[in-house]
Structures are given as C-alpha cells and as structure tokens.
C-alpha angles and dihedrals in degrees: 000000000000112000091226105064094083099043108101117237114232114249129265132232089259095044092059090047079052096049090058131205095297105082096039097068091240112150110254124239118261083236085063106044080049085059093041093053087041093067098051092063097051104146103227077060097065098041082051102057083043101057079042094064090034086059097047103047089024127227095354097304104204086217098064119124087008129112116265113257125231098273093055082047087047086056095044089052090048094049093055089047085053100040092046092169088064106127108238122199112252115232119218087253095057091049089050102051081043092063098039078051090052090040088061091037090239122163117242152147132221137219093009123176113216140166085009090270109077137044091200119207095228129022108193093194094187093059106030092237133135124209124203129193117200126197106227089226090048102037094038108238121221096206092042091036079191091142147038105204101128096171092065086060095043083045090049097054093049091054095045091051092055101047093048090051078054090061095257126135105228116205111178112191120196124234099250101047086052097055077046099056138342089191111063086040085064091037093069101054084068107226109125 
C-alpha cells in the first residue's frame, strides 16, 4: 500500500467555511442561538409529543404517574401464577437457603407456582413443604419493623391458609435469621 493514504490531508480555506463555527470554539452571534432555540418550539412538534403521551396512557388516563393499586397489583400476581417459565430474580436469601438444600442433597424445586395463588420460593417434593423466604422491608418484620407494607401480610396469610388447606407444610423464614444462620432455617423443617 502507498504510506500516504492514511495520512490526512490539511484542510483548505473552503473546508474550514464548510466546517462552521461550531467546531473552532468562536463565540456565536445572539441572531443564531435565537434560531437555535427557535427550532426547538416548532408547533407540529409539539402536537406531535402530545398525541405521543395521549397515545401511551390513552385518553388522560387519571392513573398515570401514580402507583398501581391493589387491584392492578392483584392482575400482575395473577399473570406470573399463569406464565410459570417466567424467569424471577433470586434474592440473597434464597441463594442462600439453595446452597444450605444442595449441601444436604435434598430434592427441590424452586419458583413454583401452586394452588394458583403463590409462586413459592422452594417446593421439597419429597416432603410436601414449602419454604418461604421474606425479606424483613417487603414482609414487614415485626422484629426488624423495617416496613410498613401490610398488604403483603395480609397477602402472605391468605396464601398460607390456602396452601395448608391444600395438605403443604408452609415454613416461612425471615430475612435476618436466615443471614444468621441457613442451618438452623433448614434444621427446623426436620428433615435431617
């Protein structure tokens, strides 16, 4: 190859007209920032971006930039129970409870939907229990008192009720005695 084809050339006269004022750090004149704001407020613009938010939150739709209510929460529950591949995100805790499982060589399963109310965090199919692991924020301790979210308790009862009626043994493990310990979580499901 020749050496000077990637050499680069120095600029002419008209390519620096070409270039503008942009690129050579000169100060621009007050008549072409007004043209450069003016851009910017063009009207079918804006018609434009509002039929654009119409369109995505419909015809004003009150609920819009506020936080789902509980039936909205209710649908989204009932989704994941009917979509079980779904891949869920795994919480320390459950890692943890996992690891202490594989280390006893007992059989489970894990993110399960049953009963079509609950995808549980552990299914021991040898045993017929379910272990749940609840995060202290989300469950609302009431060692930790960290939260304040009483549906999900309420949530919570109404989900354990029906699964015992079912015939499963519900263990529910809270977030700190599980960083305390994994052991003596598995311990008391007594198994081993």
């Amino acid at each position: 190859m020749p050496s000077g084809i990637y050499k680069r050339k120095p600029l002419t006269e008209t390519h620096k007209r070409n270039i503008g004022i942009g690129g050579t750090g000169l100060k621009r004149s007050g008549i072409a920032l007004l043209n450069i704001s003016n851009t910017n407020k063009k009207p079918w613009r804006e018609e434009r971006r509002q039929k654009m938010i119409e369109s995505k939150i419909g015809n004003k739709n009150p609920m819009f930039g506020k936080h789902p209510s509980i039936e909205t929460s209710q649908k989204k529950r009932e989704s994941m129970l009917r979509h079980p591949n779904r891949k869920f995100k795994e919480t320390g805790i459950e890692l943890k409870i996992e690891e202490e499982l594989k280390n006893r060589g007992i059989n489970h399963k894990k993110q399960v939907p049953l009963c079509k109310v609950a995808v549980v965090d552990f299914y021991l199919p040898d045993f017929g229990i379910i272990i749940q692991c609840d995060g202290c924020y989300w469950h609302n301790c009431p060692e930790c008192k960290k939260g304040d979210l009483n549906r999900n308790k309420d949530k919570d009862v109404d989900q354990d009720a029906v699964l015992t009626s079912n015939g499963y043994k519900v263990y529910r493990f809270w977030e700190h005695s599980i960083n305390k310990s994994p052991k003596k979580c598995i311990d008391k499901l007594g198994l081993c």
